[in-house]
MIDOSE-1310 file (N, C-alpha, C; in nm, 2 decimals, decimal comma, always signed):
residues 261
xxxx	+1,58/-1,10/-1,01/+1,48/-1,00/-0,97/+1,34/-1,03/-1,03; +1,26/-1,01/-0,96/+1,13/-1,03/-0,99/+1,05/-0,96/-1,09; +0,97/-1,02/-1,19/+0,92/-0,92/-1,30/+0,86/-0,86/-1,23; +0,82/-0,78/-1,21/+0,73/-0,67/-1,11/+0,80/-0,50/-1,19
xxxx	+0,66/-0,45/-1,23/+0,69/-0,31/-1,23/+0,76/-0,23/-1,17; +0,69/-0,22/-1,01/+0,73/-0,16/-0,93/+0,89/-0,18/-0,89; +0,93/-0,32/-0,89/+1,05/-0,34/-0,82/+1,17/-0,30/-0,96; +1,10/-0,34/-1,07/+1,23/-0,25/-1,16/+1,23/-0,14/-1,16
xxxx	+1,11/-0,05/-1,17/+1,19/+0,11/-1,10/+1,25/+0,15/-0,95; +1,22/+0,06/-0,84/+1,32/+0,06/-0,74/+1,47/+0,02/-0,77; +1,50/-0,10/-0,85/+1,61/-0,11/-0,84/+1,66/-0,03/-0,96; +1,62/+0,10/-1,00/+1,73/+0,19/-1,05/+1,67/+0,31/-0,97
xxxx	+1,70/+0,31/-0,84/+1,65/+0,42/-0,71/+1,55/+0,52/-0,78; +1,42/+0,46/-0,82/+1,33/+0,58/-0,88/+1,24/+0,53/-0,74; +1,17/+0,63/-0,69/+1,08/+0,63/-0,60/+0,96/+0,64/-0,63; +0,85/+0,54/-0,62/+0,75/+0,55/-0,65/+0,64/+0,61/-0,60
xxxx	+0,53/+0,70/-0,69/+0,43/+0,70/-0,60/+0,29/+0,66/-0,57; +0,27/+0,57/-0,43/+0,15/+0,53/-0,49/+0,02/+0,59/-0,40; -0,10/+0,58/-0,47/-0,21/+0,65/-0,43/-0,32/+0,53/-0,36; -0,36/+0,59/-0,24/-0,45/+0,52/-0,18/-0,60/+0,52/-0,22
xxxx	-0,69/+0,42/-0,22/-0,84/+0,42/-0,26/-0,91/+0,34/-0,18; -0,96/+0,45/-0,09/-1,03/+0,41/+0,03/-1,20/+0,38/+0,01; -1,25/+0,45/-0,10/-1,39/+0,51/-0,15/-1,45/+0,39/-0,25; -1,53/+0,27/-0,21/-1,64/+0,17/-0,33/-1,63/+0,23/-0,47
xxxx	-1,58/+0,32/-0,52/-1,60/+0,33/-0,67/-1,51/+0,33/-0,78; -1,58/+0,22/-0,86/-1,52/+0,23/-1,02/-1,49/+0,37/-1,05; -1,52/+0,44/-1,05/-1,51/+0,55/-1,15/-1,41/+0,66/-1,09; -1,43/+0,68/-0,96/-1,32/+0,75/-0,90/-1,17/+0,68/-0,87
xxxx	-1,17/+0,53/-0,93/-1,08/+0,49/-0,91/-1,04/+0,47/-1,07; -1,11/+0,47/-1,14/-1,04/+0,52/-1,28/-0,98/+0,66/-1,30; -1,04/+0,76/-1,24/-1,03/+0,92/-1,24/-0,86/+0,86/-1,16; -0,83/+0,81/-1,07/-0,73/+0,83/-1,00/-0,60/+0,79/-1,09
xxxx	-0,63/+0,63/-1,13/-0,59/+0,58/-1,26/-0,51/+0,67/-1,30; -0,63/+0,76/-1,39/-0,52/+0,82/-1,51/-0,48/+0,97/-1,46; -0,43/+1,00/-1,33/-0,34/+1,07/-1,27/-0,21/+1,07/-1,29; -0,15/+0,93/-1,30/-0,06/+0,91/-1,33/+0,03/+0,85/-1,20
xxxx	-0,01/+0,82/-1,12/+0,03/+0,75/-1,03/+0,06/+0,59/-1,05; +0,19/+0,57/-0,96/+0,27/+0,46/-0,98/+0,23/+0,35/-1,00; +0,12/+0,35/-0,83/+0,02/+0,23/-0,80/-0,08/+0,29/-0,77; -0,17/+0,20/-0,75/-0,31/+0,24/-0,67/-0,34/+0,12/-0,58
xxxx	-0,36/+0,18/-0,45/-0,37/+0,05/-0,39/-0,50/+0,07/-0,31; -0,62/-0,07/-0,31/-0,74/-0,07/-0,28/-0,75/-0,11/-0,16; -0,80/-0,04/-0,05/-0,81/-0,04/+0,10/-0,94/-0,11/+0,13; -0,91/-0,27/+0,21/-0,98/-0,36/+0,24/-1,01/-0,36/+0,37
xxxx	-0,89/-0,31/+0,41/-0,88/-0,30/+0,56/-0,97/-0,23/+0,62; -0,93/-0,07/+0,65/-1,03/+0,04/+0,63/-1,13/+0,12/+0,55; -1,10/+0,11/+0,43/-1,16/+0,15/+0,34/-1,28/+0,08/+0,29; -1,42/+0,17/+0,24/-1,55/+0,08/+0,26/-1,54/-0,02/+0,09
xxxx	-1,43/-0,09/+0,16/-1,49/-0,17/-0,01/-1,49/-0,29/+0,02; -1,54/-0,38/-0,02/-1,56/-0,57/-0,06/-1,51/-0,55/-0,14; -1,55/-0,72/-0,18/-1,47/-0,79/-0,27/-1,50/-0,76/-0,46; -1,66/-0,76/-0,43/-1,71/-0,69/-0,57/-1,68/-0,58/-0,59
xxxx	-1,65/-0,48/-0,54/-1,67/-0,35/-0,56/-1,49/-0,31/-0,59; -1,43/-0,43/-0,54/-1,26/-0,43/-0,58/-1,25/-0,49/-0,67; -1,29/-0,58/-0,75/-1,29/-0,63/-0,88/-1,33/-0,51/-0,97; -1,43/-0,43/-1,00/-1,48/-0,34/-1,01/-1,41/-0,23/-1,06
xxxx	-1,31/-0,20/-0,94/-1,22/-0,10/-0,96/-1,10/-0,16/-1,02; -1,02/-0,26/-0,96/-0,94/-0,33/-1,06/-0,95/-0,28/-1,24; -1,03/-0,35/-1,26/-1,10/-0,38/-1,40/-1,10/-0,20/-1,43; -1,14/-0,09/-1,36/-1,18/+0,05/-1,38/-1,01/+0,11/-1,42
xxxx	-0,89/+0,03/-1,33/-0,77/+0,06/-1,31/-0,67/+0,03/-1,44; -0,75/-0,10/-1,48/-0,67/-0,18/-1,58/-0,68/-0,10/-1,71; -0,77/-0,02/-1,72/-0,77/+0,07/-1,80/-0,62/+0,14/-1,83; -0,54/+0,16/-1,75/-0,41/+0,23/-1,75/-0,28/+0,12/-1,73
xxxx	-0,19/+0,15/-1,73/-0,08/+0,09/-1,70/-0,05/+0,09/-1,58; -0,12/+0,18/-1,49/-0,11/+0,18/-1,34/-0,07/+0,03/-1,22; -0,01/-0,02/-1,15/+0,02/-0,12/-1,08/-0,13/-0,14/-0,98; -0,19/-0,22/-0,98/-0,29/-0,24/-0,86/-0,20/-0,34/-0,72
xxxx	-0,28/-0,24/-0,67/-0,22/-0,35/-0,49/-0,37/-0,35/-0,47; -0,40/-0,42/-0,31/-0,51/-0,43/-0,22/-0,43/-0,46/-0,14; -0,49/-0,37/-0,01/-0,42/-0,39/+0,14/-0,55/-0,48/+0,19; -0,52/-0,64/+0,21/-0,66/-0,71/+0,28/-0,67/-0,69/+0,37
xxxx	-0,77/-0,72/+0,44/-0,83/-0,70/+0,60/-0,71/-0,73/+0,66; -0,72/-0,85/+0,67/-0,64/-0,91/+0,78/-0,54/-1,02/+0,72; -0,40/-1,09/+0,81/-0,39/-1,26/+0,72/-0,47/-1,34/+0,76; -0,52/-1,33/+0,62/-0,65/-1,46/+0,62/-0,65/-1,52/+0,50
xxxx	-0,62/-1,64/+0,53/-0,60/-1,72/+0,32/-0,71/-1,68/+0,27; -0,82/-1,68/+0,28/-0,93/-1,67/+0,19/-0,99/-1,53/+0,15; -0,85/-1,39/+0,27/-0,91/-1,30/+0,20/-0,78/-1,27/+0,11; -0,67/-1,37/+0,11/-0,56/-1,32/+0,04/-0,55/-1,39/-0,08
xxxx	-0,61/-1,53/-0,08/-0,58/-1,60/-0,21/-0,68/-1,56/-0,29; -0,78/-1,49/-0,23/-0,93/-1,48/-0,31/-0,90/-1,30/-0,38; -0,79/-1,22/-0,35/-0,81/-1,13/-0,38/-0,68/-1,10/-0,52; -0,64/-1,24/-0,49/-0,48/-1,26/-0,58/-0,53/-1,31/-0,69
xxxx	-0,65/-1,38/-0,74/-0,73/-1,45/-0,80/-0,82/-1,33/-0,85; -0,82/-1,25/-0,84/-0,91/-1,16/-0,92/-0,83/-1,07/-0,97; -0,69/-1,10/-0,98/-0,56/-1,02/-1,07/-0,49/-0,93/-1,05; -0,52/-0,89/-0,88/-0,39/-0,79/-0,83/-0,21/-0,81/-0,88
xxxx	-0,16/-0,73/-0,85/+0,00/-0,67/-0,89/+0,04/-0,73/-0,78; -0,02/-0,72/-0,68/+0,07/-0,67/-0,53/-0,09/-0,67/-0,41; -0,01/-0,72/-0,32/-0,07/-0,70/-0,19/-0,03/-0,67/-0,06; -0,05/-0,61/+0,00/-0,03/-0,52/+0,12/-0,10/-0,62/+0,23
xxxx	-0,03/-0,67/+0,36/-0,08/-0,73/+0,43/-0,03/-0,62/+0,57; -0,18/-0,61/+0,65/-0,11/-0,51/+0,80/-0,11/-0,62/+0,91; -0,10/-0,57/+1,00/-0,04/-0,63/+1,16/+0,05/-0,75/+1,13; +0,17/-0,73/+1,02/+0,27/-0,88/+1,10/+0,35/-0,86/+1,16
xxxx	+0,32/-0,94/+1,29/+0,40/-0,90/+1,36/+0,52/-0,98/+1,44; +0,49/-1,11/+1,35/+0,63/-1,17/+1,38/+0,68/-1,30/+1,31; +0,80/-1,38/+1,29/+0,81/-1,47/+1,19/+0,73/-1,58/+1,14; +0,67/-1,63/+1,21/+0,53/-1,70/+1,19/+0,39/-1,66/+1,09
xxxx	+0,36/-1,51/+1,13/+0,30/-1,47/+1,02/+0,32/-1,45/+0,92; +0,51/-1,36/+0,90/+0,53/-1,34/+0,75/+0,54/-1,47/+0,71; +0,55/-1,57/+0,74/+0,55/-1,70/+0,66/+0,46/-1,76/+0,63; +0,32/-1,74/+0,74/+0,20/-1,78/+0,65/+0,17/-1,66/+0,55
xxxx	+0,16/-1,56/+0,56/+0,18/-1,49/+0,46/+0,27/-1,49/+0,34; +0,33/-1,53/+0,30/+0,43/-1,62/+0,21/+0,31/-1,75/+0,15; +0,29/-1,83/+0,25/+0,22/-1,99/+0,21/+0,08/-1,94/+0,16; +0,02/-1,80/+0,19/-0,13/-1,79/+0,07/-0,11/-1,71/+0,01
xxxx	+0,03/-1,67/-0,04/+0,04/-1,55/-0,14/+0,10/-1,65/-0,29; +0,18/-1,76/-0,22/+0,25/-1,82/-0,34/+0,23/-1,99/-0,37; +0,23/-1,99/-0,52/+0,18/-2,14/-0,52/+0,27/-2,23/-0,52; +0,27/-2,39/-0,51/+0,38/-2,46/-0,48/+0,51/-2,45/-0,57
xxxx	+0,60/-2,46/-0,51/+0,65/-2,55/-0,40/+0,69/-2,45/-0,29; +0,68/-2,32/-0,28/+0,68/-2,18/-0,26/+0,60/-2,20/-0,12; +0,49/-2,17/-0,14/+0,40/-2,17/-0,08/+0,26/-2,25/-0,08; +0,15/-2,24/-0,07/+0,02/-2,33/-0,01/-0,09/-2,26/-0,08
xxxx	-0,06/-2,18/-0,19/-0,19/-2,09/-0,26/-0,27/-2,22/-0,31; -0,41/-2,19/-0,32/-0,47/-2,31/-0,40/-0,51/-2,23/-0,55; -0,50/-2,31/-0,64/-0,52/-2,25/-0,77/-0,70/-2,25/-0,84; -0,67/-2,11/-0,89/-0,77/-2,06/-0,89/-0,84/-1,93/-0,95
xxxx	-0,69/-1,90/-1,02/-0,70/-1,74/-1,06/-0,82/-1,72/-1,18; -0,95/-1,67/-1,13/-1,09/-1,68/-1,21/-1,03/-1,57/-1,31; -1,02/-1,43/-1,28/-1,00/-1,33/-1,33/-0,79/-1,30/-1,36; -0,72/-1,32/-1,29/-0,59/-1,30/-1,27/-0,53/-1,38/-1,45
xxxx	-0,60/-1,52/-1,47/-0,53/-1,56/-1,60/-0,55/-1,45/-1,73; -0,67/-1,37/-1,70/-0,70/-1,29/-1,84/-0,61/-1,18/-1,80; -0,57/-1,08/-1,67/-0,52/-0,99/-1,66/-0,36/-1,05/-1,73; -0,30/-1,15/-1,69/-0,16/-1,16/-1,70/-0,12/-1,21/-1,79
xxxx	-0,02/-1,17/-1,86/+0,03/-1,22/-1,98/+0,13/-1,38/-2,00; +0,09/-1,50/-2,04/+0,13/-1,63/-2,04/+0,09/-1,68/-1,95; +0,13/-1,79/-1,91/+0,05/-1,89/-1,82/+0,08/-1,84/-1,67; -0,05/-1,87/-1,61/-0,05/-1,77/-1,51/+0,01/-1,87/-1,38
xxxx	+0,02/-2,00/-1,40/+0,02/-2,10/-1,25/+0,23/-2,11/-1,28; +0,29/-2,04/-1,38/+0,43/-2,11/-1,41/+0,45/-1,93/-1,36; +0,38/-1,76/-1,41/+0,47/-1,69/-1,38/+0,40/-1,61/-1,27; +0,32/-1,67/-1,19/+0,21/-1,60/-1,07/+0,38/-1,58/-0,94
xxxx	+0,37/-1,67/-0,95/+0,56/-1,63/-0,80/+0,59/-1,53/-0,83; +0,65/-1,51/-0,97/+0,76/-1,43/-0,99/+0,69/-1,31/-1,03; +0,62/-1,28/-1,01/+0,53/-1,20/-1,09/+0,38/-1,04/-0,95; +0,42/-1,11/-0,82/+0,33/-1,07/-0,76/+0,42/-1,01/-0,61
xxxx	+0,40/-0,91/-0,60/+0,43/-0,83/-0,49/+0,37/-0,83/-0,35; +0,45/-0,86/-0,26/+0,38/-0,91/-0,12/+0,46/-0,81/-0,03; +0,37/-0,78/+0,03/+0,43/-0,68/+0,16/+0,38/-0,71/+0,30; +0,46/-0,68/+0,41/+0,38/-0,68/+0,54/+0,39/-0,55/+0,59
xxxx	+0,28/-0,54/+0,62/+0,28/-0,38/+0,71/+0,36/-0,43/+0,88; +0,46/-0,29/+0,89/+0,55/-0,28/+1,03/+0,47/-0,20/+1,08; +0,39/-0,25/+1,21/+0,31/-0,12/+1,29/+0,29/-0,16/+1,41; +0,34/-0,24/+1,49/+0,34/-0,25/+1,59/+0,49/-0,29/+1,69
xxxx	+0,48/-0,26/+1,85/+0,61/-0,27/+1,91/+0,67/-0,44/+1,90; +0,62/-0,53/+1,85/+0,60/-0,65/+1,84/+0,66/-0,63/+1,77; +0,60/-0,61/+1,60/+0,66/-0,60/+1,47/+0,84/-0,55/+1,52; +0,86/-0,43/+1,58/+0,97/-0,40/+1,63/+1,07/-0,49/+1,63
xxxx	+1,00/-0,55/+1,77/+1,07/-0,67/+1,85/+1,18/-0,77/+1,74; +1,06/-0,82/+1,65/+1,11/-0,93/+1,58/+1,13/-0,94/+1,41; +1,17/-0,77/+1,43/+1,19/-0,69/+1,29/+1,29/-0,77/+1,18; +1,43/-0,84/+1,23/+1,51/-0,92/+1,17/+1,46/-1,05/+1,14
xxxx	+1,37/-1,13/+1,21/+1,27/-1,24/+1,18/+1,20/-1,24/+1,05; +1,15/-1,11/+1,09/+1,03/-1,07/+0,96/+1,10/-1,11/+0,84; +1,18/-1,03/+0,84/+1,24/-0,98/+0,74/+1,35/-1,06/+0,70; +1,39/-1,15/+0,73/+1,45/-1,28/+0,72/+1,36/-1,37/+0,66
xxxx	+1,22/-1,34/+0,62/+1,17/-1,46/+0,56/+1,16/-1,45/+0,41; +1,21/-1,53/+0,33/+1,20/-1,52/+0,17/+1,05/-1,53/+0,11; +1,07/-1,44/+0,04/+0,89/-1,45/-0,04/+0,84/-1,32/+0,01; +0,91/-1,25/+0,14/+0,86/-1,07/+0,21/+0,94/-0,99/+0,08
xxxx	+0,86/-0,92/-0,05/+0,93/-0,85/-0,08/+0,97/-0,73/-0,03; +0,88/-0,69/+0,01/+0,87/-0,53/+0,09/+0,81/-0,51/+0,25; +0,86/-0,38/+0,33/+0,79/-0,36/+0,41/+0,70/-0,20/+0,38; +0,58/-0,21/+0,43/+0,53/-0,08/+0,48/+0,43/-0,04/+0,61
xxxx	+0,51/+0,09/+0,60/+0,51/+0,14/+0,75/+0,33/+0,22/+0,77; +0,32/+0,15/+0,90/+0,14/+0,25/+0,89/+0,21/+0,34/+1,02; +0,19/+0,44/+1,00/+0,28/+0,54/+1,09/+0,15/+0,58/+1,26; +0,04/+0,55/+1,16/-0,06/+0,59/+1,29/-0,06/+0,43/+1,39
xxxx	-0,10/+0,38/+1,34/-0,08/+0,22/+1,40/+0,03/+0,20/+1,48; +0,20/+0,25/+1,41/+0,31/+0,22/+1,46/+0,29/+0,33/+1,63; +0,24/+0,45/+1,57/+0,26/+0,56/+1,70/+0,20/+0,50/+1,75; +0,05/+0,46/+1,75/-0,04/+0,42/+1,91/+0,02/+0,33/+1,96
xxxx	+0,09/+0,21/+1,87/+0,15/+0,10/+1,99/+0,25/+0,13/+2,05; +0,35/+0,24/+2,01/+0,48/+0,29/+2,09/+0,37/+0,41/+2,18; +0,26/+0,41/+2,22/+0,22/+0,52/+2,31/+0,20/+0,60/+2,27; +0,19/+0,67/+2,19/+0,22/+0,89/+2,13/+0,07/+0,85/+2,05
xxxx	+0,02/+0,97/+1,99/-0,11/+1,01/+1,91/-0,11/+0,92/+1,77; -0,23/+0,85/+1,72/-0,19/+0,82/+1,59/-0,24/+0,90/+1,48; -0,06/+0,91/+1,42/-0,07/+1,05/+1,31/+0,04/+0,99/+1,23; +0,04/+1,06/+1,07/+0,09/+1,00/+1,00/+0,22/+1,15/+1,00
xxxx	+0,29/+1,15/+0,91/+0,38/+1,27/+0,91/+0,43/+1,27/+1,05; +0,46/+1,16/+1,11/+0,52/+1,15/+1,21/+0,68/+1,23/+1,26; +0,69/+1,31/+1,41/+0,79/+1,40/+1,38/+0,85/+1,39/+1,58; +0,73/+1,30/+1,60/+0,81/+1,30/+1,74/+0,91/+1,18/+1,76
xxxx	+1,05/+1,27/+1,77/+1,14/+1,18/+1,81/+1,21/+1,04/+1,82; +1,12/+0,97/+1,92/+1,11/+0,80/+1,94/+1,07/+0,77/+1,87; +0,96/+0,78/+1,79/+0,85/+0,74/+1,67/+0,94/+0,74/+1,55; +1,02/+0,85/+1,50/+1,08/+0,84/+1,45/+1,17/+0,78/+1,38
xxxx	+1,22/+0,80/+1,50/+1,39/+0,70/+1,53/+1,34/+0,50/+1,49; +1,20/+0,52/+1,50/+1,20/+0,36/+1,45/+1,15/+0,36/+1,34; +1,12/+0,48/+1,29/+1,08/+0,47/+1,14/+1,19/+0,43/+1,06; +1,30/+0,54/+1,08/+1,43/+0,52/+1,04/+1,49/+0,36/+1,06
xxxx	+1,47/+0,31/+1,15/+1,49/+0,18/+1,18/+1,46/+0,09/+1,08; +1,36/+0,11/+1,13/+1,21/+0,01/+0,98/+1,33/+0,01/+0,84; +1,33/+0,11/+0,78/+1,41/+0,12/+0,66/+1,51/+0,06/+0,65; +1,66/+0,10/+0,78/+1,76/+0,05/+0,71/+1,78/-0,09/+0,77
xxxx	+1,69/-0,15/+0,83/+1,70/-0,32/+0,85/+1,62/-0,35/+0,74; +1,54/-0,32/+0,65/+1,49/-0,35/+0,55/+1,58/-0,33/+0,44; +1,70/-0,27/+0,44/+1,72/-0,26/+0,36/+1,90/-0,34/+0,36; +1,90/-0,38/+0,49/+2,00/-0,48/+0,51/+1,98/-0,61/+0,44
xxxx	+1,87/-0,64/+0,49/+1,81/-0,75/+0,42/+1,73/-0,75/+0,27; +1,79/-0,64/+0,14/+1,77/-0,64/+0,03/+1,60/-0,63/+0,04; +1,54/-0,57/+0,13/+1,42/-0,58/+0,10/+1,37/-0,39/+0,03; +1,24/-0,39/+0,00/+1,20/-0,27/+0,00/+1,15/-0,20/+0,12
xxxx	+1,11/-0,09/+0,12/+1,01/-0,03/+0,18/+0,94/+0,10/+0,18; +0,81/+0,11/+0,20/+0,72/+0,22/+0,14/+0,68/+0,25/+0,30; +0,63/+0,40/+0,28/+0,56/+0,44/+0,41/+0,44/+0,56/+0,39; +0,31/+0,53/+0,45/+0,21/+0,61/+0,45/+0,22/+0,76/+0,47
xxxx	+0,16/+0,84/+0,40/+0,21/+0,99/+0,44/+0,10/+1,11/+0,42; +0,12/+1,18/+0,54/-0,05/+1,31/+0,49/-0,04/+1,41/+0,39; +0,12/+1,41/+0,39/+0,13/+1,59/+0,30/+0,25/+1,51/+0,18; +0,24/+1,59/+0,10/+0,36/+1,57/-0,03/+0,48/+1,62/+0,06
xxxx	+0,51/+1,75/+0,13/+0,66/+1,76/+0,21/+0,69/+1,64/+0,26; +0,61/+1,58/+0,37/+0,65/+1,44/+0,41/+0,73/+1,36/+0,37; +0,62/+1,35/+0,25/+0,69/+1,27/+0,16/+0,79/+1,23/+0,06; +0,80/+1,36/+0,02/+0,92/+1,42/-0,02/+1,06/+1,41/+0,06
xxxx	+1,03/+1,41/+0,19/+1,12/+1,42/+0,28/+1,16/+1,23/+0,33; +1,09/+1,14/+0,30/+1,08/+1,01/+0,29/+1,19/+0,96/+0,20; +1,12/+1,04/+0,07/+1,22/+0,99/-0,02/+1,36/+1,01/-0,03; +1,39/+1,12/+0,03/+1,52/+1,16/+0,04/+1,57/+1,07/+0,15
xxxx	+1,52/+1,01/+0,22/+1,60/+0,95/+0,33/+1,63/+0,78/+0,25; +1,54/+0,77/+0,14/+1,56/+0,65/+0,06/+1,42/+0,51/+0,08; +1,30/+0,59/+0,10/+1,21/+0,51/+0,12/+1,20/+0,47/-0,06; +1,18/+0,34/-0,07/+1,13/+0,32/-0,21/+0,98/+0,36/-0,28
xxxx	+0,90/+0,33/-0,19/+0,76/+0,39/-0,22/+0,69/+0,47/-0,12; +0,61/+0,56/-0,16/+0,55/+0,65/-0,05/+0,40/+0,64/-0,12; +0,32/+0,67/-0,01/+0,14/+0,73/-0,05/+0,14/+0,84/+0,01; +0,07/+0,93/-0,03/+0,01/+1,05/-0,01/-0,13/+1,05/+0,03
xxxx	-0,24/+1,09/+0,13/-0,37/+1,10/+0,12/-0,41/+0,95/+0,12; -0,52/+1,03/+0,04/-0,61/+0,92/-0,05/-0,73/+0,98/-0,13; -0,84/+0,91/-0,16/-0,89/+0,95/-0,29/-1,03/+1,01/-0,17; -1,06/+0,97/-0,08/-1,16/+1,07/+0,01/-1,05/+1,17/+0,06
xxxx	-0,98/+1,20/+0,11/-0,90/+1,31/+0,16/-0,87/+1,36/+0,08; -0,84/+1,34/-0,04/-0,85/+1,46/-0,16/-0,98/+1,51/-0,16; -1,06/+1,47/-0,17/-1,20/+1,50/-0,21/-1,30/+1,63/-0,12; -1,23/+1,56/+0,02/-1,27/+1,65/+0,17/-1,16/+1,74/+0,11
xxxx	-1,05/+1,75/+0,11/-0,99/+1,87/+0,10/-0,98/+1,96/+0,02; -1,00/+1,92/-0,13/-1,06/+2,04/-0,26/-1,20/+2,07/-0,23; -1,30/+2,04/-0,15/-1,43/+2,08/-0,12/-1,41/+2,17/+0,01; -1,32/+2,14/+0,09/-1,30/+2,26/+0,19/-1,23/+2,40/+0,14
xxxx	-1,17/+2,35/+0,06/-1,10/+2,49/-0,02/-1,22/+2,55/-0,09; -1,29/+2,51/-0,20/-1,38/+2,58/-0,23/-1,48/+2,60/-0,16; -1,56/+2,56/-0,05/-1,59/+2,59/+0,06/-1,53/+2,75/+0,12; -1,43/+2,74/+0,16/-1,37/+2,83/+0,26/-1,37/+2,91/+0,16
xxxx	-1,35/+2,95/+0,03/-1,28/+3,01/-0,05/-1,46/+3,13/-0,08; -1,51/+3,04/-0,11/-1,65/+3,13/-0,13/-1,69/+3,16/-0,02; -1,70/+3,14/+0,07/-1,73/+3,18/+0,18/-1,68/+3,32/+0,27; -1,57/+3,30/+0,24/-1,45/+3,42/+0,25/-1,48/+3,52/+0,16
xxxx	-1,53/+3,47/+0,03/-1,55/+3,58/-0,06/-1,64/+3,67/-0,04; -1,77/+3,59/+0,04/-1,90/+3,64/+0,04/-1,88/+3,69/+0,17; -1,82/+3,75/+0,28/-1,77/+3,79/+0,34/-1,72/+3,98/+0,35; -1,60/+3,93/+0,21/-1,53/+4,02/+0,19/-1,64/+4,15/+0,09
xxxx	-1,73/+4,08/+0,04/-1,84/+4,12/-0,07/-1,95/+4,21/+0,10; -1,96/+4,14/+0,17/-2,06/+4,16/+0,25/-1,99/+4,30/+0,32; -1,84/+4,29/+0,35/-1,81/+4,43/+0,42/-1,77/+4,54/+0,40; -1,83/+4,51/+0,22/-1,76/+4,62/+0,15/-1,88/+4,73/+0,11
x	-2,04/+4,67/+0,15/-2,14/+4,75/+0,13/-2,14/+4,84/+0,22
């Protein structure tokens, strides 16, 4: 078993939770930090952050015992080895979609004889404890995101390749390619039914898997079917959503104040 945080509380069925950070800042990503959340994972993909401003929050994160991921843009060695080198836990890769990728994905996540990383960890040697080029393999969490009908297609491939520790599911991504609206808390039917899929072929094959989610019920309802990790939100959708409450909330007041003169 891999030294990994996260994967020792899966394998005694604890479900983790991790929180998304879509928003450039240190500070709201230390605020999230000490929430108490499982992981925190830094959104490269959509989320407005580079590479400084993810080092940044890393370093803001490290403050806690919290797990850091980054979901990178794309597979691209230079945005995956370069982001593994600044001392991530774990990284989240989206669109693979078939055996070929998860295995370049594998060749810039891990260093030889493993894989094709080139060494380099500027920041990664200070975060990890002993030498970082002998326990960087055993030590670093790699995922491919399942979101497309492709990914589908050649779900046993995937997932067949050693060095994929986990899968996770982007639920909006997965709907639009099967056709239907993209939404997360997914509940129509067909969409469904391959969610369900996603999991227990992942879980044939001893792997993990986490899936994106809008509401805590969702999620809740995730875990009970046996997802290992789930996200909730993120750190802007929290933000829009406690400011529409107080919003709506005074507003309503001033209202109820106004039709009582």
């Amino acid at each position: 078993m891999k030294n990994h945080q996260l994967i020792k509380a899966w394998e005694n069925k604890q479900t983790t939770l991790n929180g998304w950070l879509s928003m450039p800042e240190a500070f709201s990503a230390e605020i999230m930090a000490h929430q108490g959340f499982d992981s925190l994972t830094i959104d490269m993909q959509h989320g407005i952050n580079d590479y400084l401003k993810a080092v940044d929050m890393l370093r803001a994160i490290n403050t806690t015992s919290t797990t850091t991921m980054v979901r990178v843009p794309w597979l691209d060695p230079a945005h995956v080895m370069k982001i593994l080198d600044a001392g991530v836990d774990g990284i989240i890769c989206p669109m693979i979609n078939n055996k070929e990728e998860a295995q370049k994905l594998v060749e810039y996540s891990y260093y030889p004889p493993m894989g094709k990383r080139s060494f380099g960890p500027i920041r990664a040697k200070y975060v990890f404890e002993g030498n970082y080029a002998q326990i960087a393999n055993n030590s670093i969490l790699i995922v491919a995101m399942i979101e497309t009908k492709e990914a589908l297609d050649n779900l046993d491939d995937i997932l067949s390749v050693d060095g994929i520790d986990a899968v996770y599911i982007g639920p909006a991504d997965l709907s639009f390619n099967l056709g239907y609206e993209p939404k997360f808390d997914q509940e129509e039917a067909f969409v469904f039914e391959k969610i369900i899929h996603i999991l227990k072929t992942a879980k044939k094959y001893n792997k993990y898997a986490g899936i994106h989610n809008a509401s805590v019920e969702y999620a809740l309802k995730m875990k009970a079917l046996g997802f290992d990790f789930v996200t909730v939100g993120s750190d802007a959708n929290f933000m829009i959503k406690a400011a529409n409450e107080v919003f709506s909330a005074f507003h309503n007041k001033n209202k109820e104040e106004k039709s009582s003169y």
